[in-house]
ROSE-4610 file (N, C-alpha, C; in Angstrom, 1 decimal, always signed):
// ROSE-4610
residu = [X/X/X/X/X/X/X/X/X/X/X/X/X/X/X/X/X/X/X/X/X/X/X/X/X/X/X/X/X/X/X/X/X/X/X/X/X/X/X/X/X/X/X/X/X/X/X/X/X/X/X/X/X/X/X/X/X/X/X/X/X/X/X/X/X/X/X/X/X/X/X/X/X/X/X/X/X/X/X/X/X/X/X/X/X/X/X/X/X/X/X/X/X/X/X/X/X/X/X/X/X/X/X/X/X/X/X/X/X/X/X/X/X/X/X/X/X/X/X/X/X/X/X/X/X/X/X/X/X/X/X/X/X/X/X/X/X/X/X/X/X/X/X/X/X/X/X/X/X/X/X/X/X/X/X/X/X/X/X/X/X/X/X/X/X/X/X/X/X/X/X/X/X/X/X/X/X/X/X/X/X/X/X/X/X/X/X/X/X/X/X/X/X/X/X/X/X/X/X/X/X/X/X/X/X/X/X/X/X/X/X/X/X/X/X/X/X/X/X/X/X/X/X/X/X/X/X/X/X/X/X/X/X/X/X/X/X/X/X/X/X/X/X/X/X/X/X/X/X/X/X/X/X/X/X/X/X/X/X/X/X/X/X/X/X/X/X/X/X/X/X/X/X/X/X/X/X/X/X/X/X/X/X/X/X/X/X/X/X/X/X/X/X/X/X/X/X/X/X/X/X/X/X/X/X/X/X/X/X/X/X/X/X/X/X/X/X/X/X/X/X/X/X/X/X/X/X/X/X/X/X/X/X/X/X/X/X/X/X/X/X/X/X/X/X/X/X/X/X/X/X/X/X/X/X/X/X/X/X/X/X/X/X/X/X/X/X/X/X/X/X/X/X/X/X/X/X/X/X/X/X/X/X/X/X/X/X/X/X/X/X/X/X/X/X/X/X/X/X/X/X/X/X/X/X/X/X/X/X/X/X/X/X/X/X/X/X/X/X/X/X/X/X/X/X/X/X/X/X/X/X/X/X/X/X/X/X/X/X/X/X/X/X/X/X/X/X]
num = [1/1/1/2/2/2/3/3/3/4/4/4/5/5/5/6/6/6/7/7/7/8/8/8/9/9/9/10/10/10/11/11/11/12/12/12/13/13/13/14/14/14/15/15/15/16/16/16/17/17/17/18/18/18/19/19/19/20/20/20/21/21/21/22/22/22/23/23/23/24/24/24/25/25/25/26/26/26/27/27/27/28/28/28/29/29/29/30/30/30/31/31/31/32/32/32/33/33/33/34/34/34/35/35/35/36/36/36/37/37/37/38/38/38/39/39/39/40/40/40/41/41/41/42/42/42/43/43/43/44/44/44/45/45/45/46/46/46/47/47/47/48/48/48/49/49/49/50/50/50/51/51/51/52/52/52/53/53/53/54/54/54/55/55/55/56/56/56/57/57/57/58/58/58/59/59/59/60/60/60/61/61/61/62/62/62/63/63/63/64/64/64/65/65/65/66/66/66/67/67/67/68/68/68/69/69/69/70/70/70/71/71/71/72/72/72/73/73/73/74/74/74/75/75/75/76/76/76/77/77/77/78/78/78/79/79/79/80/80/80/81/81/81/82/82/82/83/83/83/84/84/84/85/85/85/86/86/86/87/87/87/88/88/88/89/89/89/90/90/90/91/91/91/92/92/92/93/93/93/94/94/94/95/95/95/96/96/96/97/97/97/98/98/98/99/99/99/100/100/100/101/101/101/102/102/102/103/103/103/104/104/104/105/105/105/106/106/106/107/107/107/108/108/108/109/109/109/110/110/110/111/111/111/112/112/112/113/113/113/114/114/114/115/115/115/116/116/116/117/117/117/118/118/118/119/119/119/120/120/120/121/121/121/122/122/122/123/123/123/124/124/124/125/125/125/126/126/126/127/127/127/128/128/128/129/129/129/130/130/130/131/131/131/132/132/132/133/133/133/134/134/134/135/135/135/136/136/136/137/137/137/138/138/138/139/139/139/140/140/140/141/141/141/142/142/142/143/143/143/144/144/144/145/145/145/146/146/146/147/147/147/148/148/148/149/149/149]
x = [+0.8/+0.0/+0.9/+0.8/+1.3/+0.4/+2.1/+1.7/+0.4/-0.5/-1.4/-2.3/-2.8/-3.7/-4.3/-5.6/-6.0/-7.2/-6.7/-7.9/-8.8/-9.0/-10.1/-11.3/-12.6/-13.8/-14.5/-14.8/-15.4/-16.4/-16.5/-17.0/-18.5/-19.7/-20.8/-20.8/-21.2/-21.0/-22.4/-22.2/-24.2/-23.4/-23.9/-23.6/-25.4/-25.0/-26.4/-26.5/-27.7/-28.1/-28.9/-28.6/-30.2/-30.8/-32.3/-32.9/-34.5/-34.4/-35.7/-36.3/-35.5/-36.6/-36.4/-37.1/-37.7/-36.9/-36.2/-34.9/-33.9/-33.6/-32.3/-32.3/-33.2/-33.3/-32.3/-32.7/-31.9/-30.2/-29.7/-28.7/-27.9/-26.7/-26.2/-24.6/-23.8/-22.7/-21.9/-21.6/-20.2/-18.9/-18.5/-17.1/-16.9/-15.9/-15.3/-15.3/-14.7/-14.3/-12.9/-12.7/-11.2/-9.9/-10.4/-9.5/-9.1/-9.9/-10.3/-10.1/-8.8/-8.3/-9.7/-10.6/-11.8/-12.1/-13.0/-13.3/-14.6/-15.3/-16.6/-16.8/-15.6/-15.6/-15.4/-14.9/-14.9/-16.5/-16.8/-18.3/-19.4/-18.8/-20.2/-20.0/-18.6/-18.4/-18.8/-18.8/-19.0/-20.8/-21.5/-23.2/-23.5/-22.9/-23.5/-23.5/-21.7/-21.7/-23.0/-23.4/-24.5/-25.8/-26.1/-27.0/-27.3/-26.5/-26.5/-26.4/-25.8/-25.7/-27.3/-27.6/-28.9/-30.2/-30.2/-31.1/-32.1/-31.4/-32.2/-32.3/-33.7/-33.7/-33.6/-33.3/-32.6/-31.0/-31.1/-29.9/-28.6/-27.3/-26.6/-27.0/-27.0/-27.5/-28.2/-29.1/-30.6/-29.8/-28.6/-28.3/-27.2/-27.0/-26.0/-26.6/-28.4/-28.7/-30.2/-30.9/-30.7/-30.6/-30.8/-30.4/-29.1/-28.3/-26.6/-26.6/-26.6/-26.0/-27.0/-28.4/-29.2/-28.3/-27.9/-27.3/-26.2/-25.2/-23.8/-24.2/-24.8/-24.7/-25.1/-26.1/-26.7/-25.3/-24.4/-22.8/-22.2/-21.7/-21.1/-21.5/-23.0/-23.0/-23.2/-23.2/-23.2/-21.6/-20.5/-19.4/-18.6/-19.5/-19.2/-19.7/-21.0/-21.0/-20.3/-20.2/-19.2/-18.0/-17.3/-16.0/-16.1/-17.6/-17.6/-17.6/-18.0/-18.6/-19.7/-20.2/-22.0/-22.4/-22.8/-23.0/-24.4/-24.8/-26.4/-26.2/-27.3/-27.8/-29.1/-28.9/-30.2/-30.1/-31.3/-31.3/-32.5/-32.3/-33.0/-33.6/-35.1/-35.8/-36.1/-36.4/-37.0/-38.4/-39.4/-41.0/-41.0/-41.5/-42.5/-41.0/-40.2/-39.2/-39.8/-39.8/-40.4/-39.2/-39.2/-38.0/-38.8/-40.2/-40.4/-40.3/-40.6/-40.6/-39.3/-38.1/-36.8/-37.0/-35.8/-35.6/-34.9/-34.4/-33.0/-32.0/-30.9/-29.8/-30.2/-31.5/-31.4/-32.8/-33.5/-33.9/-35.5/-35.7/-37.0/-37.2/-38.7/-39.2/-39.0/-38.7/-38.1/-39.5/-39.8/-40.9/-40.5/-40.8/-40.6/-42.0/-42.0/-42.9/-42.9/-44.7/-44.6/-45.3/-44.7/-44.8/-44.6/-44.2/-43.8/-44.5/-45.5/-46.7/-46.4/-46.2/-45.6/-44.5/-43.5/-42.2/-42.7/-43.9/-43.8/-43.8/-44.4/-44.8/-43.1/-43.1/-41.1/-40.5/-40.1/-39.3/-39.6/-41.1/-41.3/-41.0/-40.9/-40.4/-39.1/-38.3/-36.9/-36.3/-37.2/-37.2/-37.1/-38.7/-38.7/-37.8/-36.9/-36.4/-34.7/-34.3/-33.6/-34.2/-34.7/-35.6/-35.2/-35.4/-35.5/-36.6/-36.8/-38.0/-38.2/-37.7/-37.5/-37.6/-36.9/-36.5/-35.6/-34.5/-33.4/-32.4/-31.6/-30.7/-29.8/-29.5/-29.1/-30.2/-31.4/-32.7/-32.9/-32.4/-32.8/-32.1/-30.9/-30.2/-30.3/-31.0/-31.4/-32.8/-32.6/-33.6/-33.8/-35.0/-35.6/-35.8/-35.7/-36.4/-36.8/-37.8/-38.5/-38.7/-38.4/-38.1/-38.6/-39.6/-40.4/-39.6/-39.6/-38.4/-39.7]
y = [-1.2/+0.0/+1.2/+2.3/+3.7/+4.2/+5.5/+6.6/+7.1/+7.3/+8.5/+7.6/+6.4/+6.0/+4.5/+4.7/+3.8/+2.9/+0.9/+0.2/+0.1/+0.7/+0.5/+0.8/-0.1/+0.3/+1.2/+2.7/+4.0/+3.4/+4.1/+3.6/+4.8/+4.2/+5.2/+6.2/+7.3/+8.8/+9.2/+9.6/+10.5/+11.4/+12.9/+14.1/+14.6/+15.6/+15.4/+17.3/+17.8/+19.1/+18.9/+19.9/+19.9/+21.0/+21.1/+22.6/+22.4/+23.5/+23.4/+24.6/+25.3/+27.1/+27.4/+27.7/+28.0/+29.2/+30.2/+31.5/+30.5/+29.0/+28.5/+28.2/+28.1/+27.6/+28.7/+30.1/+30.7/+31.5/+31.5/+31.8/+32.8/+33.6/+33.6/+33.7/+33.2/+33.3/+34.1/+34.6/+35.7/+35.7/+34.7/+34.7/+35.7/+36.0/+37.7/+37.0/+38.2/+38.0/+37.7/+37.0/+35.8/+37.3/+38.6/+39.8/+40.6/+39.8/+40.0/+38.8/+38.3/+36.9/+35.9/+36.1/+35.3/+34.1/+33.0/+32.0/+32.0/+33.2/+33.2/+32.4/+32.9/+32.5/+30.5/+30.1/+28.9/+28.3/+28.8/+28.4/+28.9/+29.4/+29.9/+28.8/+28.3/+27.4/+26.2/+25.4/+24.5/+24.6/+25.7/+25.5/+25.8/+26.0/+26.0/+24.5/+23.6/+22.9/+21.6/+21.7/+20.9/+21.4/+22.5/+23.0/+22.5/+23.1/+22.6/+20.4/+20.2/+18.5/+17.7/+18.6/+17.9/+18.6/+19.4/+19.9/+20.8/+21.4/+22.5/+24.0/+24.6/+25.4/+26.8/+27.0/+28.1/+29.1/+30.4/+30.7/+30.8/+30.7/+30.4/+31.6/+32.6/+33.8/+33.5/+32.5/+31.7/+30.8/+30.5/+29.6/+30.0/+31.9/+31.9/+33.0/+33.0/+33.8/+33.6/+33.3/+33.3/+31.9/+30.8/+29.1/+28.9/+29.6/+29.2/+28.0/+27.6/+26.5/+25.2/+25.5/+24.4/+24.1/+24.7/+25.0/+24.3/+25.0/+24.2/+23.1/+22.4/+21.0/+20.4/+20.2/+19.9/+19.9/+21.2/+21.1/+19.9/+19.7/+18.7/+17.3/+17.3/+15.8/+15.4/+16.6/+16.6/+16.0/+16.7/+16.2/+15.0/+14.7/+13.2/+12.2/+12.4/+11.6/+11.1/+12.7/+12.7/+12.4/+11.7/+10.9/+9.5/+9.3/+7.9/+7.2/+8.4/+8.2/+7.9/+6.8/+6.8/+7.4/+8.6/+9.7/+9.6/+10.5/+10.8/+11.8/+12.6/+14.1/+13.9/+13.7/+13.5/+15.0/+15.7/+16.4/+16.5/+17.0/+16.9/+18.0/+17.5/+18.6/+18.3/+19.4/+19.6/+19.6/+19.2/+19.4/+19.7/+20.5/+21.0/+21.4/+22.0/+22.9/+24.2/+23.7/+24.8/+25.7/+26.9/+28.1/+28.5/+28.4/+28.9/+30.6/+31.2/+32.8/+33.3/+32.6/+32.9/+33.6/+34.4/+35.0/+34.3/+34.6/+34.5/+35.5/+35.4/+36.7/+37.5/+37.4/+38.9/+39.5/+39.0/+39.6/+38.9/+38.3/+37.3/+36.4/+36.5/+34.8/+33.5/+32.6/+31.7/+30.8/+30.5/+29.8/+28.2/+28.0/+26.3/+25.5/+24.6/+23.8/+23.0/+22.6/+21.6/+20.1/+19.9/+19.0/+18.8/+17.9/+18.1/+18.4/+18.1/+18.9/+20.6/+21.2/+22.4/+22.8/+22.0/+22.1/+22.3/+22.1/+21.6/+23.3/+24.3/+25.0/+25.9/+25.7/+26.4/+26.1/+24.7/+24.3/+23.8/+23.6/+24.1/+25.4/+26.5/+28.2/+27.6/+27.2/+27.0/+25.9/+25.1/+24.2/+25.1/+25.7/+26.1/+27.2/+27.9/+29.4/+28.4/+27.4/+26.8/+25.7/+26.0/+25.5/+23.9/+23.2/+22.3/+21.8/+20.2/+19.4/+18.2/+18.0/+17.1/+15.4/+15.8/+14.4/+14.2/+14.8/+14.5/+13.3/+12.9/+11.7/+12.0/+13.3/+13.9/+13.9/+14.6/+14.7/+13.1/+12.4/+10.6/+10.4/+11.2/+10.7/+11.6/+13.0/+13.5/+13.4/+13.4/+12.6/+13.3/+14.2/+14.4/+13.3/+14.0/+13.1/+14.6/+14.1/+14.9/+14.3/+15.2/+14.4/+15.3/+14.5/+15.4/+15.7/+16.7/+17.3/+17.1]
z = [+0.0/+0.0/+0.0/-1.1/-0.7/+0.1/+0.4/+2.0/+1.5/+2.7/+2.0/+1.3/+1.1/-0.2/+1.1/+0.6/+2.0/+0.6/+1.3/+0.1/+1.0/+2.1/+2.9/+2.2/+2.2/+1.9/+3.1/+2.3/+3.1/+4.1/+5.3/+6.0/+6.1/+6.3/+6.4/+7.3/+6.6/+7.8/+7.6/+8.8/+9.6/+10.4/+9.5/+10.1/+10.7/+11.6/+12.1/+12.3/+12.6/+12.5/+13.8/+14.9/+16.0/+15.9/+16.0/+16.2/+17.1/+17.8/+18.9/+18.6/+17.8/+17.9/+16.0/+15.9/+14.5/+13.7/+14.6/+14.2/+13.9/+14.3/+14.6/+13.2/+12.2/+10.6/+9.5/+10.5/+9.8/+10.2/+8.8/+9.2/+8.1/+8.1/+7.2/+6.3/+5.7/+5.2/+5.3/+6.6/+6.7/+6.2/+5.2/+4.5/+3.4/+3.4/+2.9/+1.6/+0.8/-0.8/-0.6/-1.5/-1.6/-1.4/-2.1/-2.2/-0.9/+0.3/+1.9/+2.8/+1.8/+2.5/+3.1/+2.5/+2.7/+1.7/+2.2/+1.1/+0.0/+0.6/-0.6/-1.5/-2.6/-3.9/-4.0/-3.1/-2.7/-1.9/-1.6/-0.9/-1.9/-2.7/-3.8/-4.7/-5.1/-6.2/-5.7/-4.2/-4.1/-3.9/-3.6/-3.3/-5.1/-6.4/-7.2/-7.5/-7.8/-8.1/-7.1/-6.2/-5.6/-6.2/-6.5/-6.7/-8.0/-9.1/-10.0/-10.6/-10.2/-9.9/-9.5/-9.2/-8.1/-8.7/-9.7/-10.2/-9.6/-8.4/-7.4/-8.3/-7.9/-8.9/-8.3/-6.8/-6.5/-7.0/-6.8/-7.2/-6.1/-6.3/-5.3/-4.3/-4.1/-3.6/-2.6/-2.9/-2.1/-0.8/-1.8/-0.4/+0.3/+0.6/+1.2/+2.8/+2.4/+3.1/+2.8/+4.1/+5.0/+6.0/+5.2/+5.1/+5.0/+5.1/+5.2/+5.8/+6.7/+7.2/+7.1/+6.3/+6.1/+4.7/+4.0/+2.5/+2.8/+3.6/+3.1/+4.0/+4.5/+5.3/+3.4/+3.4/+1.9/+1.2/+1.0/-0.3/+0.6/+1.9/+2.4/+1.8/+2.1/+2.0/+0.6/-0.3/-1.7/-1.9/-1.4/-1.5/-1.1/+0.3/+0.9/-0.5/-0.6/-1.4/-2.8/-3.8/-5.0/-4.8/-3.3/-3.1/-2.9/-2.8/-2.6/-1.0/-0.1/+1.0/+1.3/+1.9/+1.6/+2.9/+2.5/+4.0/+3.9/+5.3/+5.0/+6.0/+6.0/+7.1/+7.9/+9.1/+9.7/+10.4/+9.8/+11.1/+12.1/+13.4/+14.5/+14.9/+15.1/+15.1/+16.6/+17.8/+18.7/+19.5/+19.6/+19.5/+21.4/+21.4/+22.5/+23.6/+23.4/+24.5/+24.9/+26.2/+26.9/+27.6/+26.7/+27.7/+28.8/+29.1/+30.5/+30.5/+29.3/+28.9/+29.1/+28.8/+28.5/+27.1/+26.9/+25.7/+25.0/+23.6/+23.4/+23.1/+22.6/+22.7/+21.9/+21.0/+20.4/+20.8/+22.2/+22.9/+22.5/+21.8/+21.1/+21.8/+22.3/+22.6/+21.5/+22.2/+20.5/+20.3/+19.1/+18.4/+18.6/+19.5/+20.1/+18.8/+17.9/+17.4/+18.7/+18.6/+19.6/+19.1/+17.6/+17.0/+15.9/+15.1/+13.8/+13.0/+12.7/+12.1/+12.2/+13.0/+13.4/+12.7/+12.9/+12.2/+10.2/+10.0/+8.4/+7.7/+8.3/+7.5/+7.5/+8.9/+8.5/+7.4/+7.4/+7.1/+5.4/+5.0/+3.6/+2.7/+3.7/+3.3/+3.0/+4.1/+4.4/+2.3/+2.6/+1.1/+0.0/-0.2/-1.9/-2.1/-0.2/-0.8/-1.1/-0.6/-1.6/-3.0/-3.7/-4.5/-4.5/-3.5/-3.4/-3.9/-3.9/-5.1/-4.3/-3.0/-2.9/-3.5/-5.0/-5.9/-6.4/-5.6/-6.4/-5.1/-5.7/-4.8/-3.8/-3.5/-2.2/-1.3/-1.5/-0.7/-0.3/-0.9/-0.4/+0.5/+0.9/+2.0/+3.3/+3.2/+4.0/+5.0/+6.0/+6.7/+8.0/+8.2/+9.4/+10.5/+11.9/+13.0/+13.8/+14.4/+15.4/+16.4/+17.3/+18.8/+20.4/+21.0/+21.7/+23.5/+23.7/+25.0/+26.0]
């Protein structure tokens, strides 16, 4: 065997997402322009190349704001997979957390769902504004659970 080169068959990866409040969906892309020692132009090339590959019909733009981080989890496992990782994304939804009229840091009561049913109408906005279709073969390995606190 050469340094560095492995015959091991890939082993399966589950990256995972958790969310209990309905603001936590959103997010957005603070990396600079490559001319501002930043990686933009690298994070824009890899959310087109998924975007494009997978037949989503959002523009990269869509997915760097205000779904950032629903977005690039989606380019990861787009990339796990085009190496021949057989990955998958579960992510975890929260049902019925009670803050007990806690705020959170930007001074907002948070939108706790207290059921998945609850969770659907978010997270369909959160879909079509990355124009997801849910039918393409990334979307098959992405996988909700809802889980009651």
């Amino acid at each position: 065997m050469q340094s560095g080169v492995s015959n091991r068959t890939p082993q399966p990866t589950i990256s995972s997402l958790k969310k209990a409040d309905v603001d936590e969906l959103q997010s957005t892309c603070t990396a600079k322009e490559a001319k501002q020692d930043g990686g933009l132009d690298k994070i824009k090339d890899a959310l087109r190349t998924t975007i494009k590959a997978n037949g989503f019909t959002a523009a990269v733009d869509h997915w760097l704001t205000p779904h950032y981080q629903y977005a690039n989890r989606l380019a990861h496992l787009h990339f796990l997979i085009e190496h021949r990782i057989p990955a998958r994304l579960v992510f975890i939804y929260f049902c019925g957390d009670n803050w007990c009229g806690k705020t959170l840091r930007n001074g907002k009561l948070p939108i706790c769902p207290k059921d998945a049913k609850a969770w659907a109408a978010p997270l369909e906005m959160l879909h079509d504004h990355l124009g997801l279709g849910g039918r393409s073969k990334l979307e098959e390995r992405v996988h909700n659970v809802f889980l009651r606190v």
